[in-house]
C-alpha positions as CSV (number, residue, x, y, z in Angstrom):
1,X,-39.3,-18.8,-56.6
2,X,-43.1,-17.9,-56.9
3,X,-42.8,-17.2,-60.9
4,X,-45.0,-18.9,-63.3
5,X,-43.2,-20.5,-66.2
6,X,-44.1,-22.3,-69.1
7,X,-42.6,-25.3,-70.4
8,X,-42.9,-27.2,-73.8
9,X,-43.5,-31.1,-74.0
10,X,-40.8,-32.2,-76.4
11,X,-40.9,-35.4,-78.3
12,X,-41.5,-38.4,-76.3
13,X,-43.2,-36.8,-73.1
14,X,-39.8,-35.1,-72.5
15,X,-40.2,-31.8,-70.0
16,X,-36.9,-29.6,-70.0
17,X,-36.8,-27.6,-66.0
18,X,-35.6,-24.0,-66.7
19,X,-32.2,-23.6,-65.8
20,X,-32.9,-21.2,-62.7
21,X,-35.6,-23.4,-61.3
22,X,-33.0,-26.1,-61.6
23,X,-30.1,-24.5,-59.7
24,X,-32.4,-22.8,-57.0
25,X,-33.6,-26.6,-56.3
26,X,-30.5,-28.0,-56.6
27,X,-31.7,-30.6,-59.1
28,X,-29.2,-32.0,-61.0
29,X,-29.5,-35.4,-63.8
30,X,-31.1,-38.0,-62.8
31,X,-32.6,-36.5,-59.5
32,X,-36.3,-37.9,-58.9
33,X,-39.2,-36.0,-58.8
34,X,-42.6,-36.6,-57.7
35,X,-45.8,-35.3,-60.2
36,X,-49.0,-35.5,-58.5
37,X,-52.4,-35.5,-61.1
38,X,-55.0,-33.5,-59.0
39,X,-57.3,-33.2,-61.6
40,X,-55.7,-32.3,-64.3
41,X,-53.6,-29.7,-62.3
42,X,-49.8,-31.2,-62.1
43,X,-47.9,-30.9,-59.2
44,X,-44.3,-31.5,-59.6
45,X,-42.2,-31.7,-56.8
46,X,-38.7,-32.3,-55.7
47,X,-40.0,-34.3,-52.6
48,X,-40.5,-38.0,-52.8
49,X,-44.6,-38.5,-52.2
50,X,-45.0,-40.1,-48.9
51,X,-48.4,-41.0,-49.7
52,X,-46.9,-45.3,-50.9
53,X,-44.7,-44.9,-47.9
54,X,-48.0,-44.0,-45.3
55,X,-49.9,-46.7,-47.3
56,X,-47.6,-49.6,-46.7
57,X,-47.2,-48.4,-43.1
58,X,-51.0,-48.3,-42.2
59,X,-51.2,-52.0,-44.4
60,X,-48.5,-53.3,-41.6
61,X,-50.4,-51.8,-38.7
62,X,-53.3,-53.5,-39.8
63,X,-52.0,-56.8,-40.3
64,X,-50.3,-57.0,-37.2
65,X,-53.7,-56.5,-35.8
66,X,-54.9,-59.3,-37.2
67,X,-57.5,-57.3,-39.0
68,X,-58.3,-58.0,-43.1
69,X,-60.3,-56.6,-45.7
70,X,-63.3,-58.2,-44.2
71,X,-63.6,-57.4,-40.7
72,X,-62.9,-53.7,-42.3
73,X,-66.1,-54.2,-44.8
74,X,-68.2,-55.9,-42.4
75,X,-66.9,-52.9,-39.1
76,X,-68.3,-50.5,-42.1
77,X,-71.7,-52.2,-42.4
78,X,-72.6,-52.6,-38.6
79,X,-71.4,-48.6,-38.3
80,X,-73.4,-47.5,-41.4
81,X,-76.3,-49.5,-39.9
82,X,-76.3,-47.9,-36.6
83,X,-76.0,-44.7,-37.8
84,X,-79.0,-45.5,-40.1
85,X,-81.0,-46.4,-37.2
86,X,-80.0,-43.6,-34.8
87,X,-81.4,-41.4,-37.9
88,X,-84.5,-43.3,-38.2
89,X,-85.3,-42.3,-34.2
90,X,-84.4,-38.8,-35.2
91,X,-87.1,-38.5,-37.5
């Protein structure tokens, strides 16, 4: 379905799907949706986001490393200042 359609906010925030859009989806009550804000552009989709699901993944990783917040920050100083040295011989 590549139409564009245009829905009205109802009282209380309340979006009504078209019928058609519902039934090619397959979205009945209740199903979950996922609205992305990109800038004021929404993006509503019938997949869950896999964006929490990647964060907490790369969060475990991490830990199991033993790596923390800190030895991130202080990994991003020493990198920032050899690359501002290496651009400093450059010039």
């Amino acid at each position: 379905m590549n139409d564009t359609l245009t829905i009205q906010l109802a009282a209380r925030g309340v979006l009504t799907l078209p019928k058609p859009l519902r039934e090619a989806y397959g979205l009945k009550p209740g199903a979950q949706l996922t609205l992305l804000d990109l800038g004021g552009v929404f993006v509503l989709s019938p997949r869950n986001s896999q964006i929490d699901t990647l964060a907490e993944r790369i969060t475990r990783d991490l830990v199991e490393r033993g790596e923390t917040l800190e030895s991130m920050l202080r990994v991003l100083r020493e990198e920032r200042e050899r690359y501002a040295d290496a651009a400093g011989r450059l010039s």
